[in-house]
C-alpha positions in Angstrom: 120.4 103.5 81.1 118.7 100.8 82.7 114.7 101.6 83.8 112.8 100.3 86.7 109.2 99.1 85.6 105.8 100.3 87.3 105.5 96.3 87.9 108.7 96.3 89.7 108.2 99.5 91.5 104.7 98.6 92.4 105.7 95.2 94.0 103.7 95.0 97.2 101.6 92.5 99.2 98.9 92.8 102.2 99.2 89.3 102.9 98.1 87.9 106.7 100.8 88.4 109.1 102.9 87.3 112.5 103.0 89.4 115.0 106.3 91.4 114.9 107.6 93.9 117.6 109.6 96.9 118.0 110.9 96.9 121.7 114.3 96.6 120.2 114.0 100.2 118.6 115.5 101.8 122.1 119.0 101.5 121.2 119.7 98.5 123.0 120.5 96.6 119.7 123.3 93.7 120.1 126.4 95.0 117.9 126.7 92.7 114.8 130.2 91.7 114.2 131.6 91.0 111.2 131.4 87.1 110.8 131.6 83.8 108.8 128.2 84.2 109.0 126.1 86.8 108.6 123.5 88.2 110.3 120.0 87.4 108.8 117.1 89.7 108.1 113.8 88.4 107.1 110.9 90.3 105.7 108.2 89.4 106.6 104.9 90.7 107.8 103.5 91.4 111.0 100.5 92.9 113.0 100.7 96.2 114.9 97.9 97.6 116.4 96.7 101.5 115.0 93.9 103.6 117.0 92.5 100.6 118.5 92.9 98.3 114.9 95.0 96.0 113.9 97.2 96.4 111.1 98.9 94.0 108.9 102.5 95.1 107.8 105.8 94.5 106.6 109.2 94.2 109.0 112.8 93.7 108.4 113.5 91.6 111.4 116.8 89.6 112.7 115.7 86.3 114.3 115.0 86.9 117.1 112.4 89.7 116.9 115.1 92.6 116.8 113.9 95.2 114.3 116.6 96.4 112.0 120.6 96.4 112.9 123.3 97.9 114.7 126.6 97.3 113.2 130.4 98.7 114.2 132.6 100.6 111.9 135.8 98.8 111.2 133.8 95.9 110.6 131.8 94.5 107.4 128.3 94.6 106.3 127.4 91.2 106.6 123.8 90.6 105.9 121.7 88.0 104.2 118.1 89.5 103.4 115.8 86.5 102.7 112.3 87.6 101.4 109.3 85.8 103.8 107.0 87.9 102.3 104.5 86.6 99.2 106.0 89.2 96.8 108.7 90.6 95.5 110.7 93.2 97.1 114.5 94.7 97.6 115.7 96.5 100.8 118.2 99.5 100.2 120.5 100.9 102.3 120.1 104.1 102.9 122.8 106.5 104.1 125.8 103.3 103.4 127.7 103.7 100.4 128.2 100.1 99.1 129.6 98.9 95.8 127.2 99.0 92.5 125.1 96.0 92.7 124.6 96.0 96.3 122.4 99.1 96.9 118.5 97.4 96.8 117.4 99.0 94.3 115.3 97.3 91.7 117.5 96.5 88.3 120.5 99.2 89.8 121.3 96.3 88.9 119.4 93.8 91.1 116.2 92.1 90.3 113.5 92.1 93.0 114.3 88.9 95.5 110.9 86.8 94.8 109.0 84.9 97.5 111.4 82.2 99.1 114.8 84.2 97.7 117.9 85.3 99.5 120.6 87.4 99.1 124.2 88.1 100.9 125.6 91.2 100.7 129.4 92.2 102.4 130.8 95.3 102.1 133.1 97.4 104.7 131.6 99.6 107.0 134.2 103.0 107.5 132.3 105.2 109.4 129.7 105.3 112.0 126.5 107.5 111.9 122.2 106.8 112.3 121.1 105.1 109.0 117.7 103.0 108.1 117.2 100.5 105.7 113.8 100.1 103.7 111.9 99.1 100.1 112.4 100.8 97.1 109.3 99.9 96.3 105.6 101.0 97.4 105.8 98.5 100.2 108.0 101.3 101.8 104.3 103.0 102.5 103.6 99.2 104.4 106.0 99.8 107.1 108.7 98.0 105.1 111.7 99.9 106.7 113.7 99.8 110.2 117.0 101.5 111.7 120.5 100.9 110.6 122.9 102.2 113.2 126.4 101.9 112.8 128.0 102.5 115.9 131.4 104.3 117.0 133.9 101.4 118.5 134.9 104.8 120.3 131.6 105.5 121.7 131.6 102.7 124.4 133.6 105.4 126.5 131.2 107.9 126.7 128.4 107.8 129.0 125.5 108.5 127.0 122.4 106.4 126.4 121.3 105.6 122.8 117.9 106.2 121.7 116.6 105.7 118.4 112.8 106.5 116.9 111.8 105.7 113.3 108.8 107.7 112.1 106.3 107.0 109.5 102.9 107.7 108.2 100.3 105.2 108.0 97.1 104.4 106.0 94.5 101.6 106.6 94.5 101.6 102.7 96.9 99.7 100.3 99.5 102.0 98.6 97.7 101.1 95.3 95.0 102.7 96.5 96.7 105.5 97.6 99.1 106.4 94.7 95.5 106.0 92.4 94.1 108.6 94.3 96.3 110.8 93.7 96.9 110.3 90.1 93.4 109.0 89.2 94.7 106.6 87.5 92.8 103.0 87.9 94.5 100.1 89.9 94.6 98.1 86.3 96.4 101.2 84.8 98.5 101.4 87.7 99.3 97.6 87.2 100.4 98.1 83.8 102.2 101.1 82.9 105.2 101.4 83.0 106.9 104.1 85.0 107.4 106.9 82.3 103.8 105.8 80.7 101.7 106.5 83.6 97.9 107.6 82.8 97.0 110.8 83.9 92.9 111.0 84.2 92.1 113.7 87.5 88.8 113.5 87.3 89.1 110.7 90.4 91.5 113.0 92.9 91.2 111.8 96.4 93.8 112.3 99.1 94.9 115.5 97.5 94.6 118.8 99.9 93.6 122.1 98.9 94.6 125.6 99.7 93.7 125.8 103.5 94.3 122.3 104.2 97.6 121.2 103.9 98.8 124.4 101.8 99.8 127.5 102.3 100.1 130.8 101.0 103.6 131.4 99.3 104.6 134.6 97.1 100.8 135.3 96.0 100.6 131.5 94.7 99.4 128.3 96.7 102.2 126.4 97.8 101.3 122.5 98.8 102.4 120.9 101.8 100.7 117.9 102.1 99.1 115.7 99.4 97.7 112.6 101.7 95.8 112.7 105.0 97.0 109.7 106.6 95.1 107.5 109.8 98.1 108.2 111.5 101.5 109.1 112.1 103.5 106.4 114.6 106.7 106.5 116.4 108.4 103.4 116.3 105.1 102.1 115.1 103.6 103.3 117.9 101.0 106.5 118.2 100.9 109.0 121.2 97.6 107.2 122.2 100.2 104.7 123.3 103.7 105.9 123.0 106.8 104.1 124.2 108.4 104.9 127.1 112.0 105.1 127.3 113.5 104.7 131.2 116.2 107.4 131.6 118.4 108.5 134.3 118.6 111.6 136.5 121.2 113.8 135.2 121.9 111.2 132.3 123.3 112.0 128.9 120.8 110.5 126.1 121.8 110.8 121.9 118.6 110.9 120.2 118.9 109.0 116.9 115.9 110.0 115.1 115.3 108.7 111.4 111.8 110.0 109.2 110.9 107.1 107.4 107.6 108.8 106.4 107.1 108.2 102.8 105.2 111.6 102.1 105.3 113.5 105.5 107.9 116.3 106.6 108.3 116.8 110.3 109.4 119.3 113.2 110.9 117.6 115.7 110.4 119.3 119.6 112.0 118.3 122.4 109.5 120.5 124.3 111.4 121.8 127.9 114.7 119.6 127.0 117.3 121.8 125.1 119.4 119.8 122.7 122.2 119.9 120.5 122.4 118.5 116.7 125.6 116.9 116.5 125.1 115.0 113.4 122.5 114.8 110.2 122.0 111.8 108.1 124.7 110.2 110.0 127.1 113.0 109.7 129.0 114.8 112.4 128.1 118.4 111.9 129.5 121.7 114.7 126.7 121.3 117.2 123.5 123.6 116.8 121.5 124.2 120.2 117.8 123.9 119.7 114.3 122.9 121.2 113.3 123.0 117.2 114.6 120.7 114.2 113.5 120.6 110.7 113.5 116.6 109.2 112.6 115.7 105.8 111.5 112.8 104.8 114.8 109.9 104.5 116.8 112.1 106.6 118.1 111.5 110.4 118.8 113.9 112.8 121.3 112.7 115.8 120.4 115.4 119.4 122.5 115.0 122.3 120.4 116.1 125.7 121.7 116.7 129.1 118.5 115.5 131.6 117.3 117.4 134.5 118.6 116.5 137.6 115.1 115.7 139.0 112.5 113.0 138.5 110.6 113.6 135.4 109.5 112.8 131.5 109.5 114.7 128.9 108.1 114.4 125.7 110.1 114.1 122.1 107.5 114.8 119.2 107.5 114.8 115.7 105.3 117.6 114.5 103.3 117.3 110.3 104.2 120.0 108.4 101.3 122.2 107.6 99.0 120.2 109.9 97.9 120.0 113.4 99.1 115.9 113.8 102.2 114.8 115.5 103.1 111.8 116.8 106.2 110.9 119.5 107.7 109.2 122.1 108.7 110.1 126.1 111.8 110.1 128.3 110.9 109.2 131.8 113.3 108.6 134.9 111.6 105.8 137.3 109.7 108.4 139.2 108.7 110.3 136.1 104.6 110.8 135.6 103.9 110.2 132.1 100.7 112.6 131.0 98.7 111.5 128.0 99.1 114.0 125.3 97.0 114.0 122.4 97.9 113.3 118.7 96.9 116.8 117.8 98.3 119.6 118.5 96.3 123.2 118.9 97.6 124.5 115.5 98.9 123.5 112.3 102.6 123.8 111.8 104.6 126.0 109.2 106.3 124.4 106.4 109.7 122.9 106.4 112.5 125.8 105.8 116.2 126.5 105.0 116.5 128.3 108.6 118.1 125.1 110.3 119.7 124.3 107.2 121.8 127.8 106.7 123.9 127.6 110.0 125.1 124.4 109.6 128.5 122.9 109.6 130.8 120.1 108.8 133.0 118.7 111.5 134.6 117.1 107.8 133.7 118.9 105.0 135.2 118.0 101.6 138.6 118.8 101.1 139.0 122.0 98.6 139.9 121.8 95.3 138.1 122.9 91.9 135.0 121.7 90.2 135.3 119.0 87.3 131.5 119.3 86.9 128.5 121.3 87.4 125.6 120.4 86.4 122.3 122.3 87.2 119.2 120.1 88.2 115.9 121.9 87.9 112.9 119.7 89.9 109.5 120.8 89.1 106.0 119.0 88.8 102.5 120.0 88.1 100.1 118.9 91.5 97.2 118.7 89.1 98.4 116.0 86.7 100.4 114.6 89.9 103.3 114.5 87.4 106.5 115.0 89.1 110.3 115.9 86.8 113.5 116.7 87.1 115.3 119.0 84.1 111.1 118.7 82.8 111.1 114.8 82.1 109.7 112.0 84.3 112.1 109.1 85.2 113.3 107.0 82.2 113.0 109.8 79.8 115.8 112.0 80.0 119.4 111.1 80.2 121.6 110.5 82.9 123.3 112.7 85.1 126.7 112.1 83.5 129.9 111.9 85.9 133.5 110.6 85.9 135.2 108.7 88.4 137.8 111.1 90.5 135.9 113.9 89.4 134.4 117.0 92.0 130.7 117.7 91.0 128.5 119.9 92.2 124.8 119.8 91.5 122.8 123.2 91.7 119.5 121.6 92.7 116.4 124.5 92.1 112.5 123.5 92.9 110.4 124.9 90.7 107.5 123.3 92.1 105.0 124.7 95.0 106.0 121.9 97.1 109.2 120.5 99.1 111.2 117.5 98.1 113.5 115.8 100.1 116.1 115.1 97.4 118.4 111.7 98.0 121.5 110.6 96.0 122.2 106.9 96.7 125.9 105.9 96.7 127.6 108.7 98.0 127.4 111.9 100.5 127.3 115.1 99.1 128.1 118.8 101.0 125.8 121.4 101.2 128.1 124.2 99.8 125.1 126.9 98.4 121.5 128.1 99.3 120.0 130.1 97.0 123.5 131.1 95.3 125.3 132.0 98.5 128.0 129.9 99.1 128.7 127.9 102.2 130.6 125.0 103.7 127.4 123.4 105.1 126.6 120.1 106.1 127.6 117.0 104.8 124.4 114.5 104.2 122.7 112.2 101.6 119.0 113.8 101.7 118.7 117.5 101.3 115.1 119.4 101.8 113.9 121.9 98.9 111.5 124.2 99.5 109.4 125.8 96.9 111.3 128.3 94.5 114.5 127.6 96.9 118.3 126.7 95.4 120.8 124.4 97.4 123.7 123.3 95.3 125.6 120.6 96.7 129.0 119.2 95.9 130.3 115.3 96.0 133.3 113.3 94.7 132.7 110.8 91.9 134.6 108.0 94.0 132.2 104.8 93.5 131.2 104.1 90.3 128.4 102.8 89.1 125.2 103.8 88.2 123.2 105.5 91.2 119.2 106.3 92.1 119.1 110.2 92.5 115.6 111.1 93.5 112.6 113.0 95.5 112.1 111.0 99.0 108.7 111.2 98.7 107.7 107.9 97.6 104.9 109.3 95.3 106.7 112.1 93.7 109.1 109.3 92.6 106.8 106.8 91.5 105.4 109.4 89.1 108.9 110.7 87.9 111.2 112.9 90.2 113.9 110.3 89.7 116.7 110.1 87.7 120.5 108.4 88.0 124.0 109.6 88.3 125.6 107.6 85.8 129.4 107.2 85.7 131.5 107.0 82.3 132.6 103.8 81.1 
């Protein structure tokens, strides 16, 4: 089994930056065609400005400004990634199932691009669906991240407008400085541990919340929401001091693409006086559910198609903290529409994320049926004290491999043991929700599932691209101190 080290996985830099911007994060993206050549991304970094401050941070951006990438199914994957920054890093791909070696993850089997490196990758794109590409290392925290739309050749006939938000959470601090508050560990031990080694002293907490702030009460225990209080919380990286704007018609048809690129925050997503419908989660068509209310983890993307009023207006989309009072946003306004400031608190703190949402949903294609070649049960636990974080009780490089064979049906009973949720990813593949909490279902299909405390969701995928693939929490920290392990296919 090949192990990622804390160097690699710590690979981040807060060098000075251009200035980058996000305009092109309304869905009016340029569809990339499959090409001689391919369409470059650079990253680089960049300055945003955050409650009045600038920030210097990392973007993945095409030449000419464009944040991220829209591509067509039918077509290839046909990027070159060249590294601008002035330290290592890797982008992965996140909902796309490419061949092994051309997933971005550090030594899965690629080594970290250094400064001045480049990389092409080509693979076919089958089907469409909202994506988002990012760094598999801490400089995920730095903004290191950006859309990945592939688009329906068959959606050019519909007359609906595309809009696509990435959120995140933000700190003024490195996420060094972060991950060693939580931990305690020192920036030197950070620097050189290895992943499965990592020091454990507490008696330096910071960041961490206690019962009352950020937790909750759950079955007579504590159960933790949120571990980090960040500056802020930004829709495409802006906050709702200064939210964008997106012009809408009277009447029009809009598809809200909405991605959480958060690396440690769980949101509610409102839509406020607009009544949606889900029609598709982490890039999945799924029967549509009718809602003013979505839950969305962290790494997974919720798609809402909304009918507009037939009057002048604007109207608020916000992404609501889990078990706090911030939220962050963006507005739909026709060209009459008066957009009121809204503040970046809210008057109460939120509940945590659930299985409610989860429960009813449906594939438009689930897997076909046929039996089970493997089940495997995957217990996820950690201890919020020593910020230690497992899965089946050992940290990442530890324990062996979740072991599969190609053409094989496996189905992974996933329980959390923990007191807090975890947005659990499997890279290389999508995977059906077929149980919650033993009850059997033909849920959605997805990459990223949410687990909430002392909750079960067993999920089912085909072993049809082998390799050796990153299963793992999507909260950055949680996996940088062990809630990862791999799905490993027999030679």
């Amino acid at each position: 089994m090949q192990q990622i080290s804390r160097r690699q996985f710590l690979a981040s830099t807060a060098a000075a930056g251009i200035a980058g911007t996000v305009s092109s994060l309304t869905g009016s993206f340029g569809i990339a065609q499959a090409a001689a050549a391919p369409t470059l991304i650079r990253a680089e970094t960049r300055v945003i400005e955050v409650a009045g401050r600038a920030a210097t941070v990392f973007g993945l951006v095409q030449k000419d400004g464009t944040q991220g990438l829209v591509a067509e199914a039918g077509n290839d994957f046909n990027v070159r990634l060249e590294n601008a920054l002035d330290a290592p890093t890797l982008i992965h791909w996140h909902g796309l199932t490419p061949p092994f070696g051309q997933d971005g993850v550090p030594d899965l089997p690629q080594p970290l691009l250094r400064p001045g490196q480049a990389y092409e990758y080509r693979f076919p794109l089958e089907t469409p669906g909202t994506h988002w590409m990012h760094a598999h290392t801490l400089q995920e925290q730095q903004l290191l991240a950006a859309p990945l739309i592939v688009a329906d050749p068959a959606g050019a006939r519909l007359d609906e407008q595309s809009v696509v938000a990435l959120f995140h959470d933000f700190s003024f601090k490195t996420p060094e400085e972060l991950l060693a508050g939580l931990t305690g560990a020192s920036m030197r031990t950070m620097s050189g541990s290895s992943m499965s080694g990592m020091g454990h002293d507490m008696n330096n907490m910071k960041g961490m919340s206690g019962l009352g702030q950020g937790a909750v009460a759950h079955g007579g225990s504590a159960m933790d929401i949120n571990d980090i209080e960040y500056d802020a919380y930004l829709a495409n990286d802006r906050t709702l001091d200064d939210p964008q704007v997106f012009p809408v018609e009277k009447n029009g048809v809009v598809r809200l693409r909405l991605i959480n690129g958060a690396t440690a925050t769980a949101f509610w997503i409102d839509t406020g006086s607009l009544e949606g419908e889900a029609i598709a989660v982490d890039g999945n068509p799924i029967v549509p559910v009718r809602g003013r209310r979505f839950a969305l983890g962290m790494g997974q993307r919720l798609d809402i198609r909304i009918r507009l009023p037939r009057e002048e207006g604007a109207w608020p989309v916000l992404a609501l903290r889990e078990g706090g009072v911030e939220r962050t946003g963006f507005f739909l306004a026709t060209k009459s529409g008066a957009v009121k400031a809204i503040s970046s608190n809210g008057d109460k703190a939120e509940g945590a994320l659930d299985l409610a949402l989860e429960s009813g949903l449906r594939a438009v294609k689930p897997l076909a049926e046929r039996a089970v070649d493997l089940s495997e049960p995957v217990v996820i636990g950690g201890d919020m004290g020593k910020y230690t974080w497992t899965i089946n009780g050992k940290t990442f490089g530890s324990h062996k491999p979740i072991a599969v064979r190609k053409g094989g049906r496996v189905e992974l009973a996933i329980r959390n043991d923990s007191m807090m949720g975890h947005p659990m990813h499997l890279h290389g593949h999508h995977f059906q929700v077929v149980g919650i909490d033993g009850h059997r279902l033909s849920g959605a299909v997805r990459d990223t599932v949410w687990l909430p405390p002392q909750r079960e969701v067993t999920v089912a995928f085909d072993a049809s691209n082998p390799g050796t693939w990153a299963f793992h929490c999507h909260h950055l920290y949680h996996m940088a101190t062990g809630m990862m392990t791999v799905v490993q296919y027999a030679a």
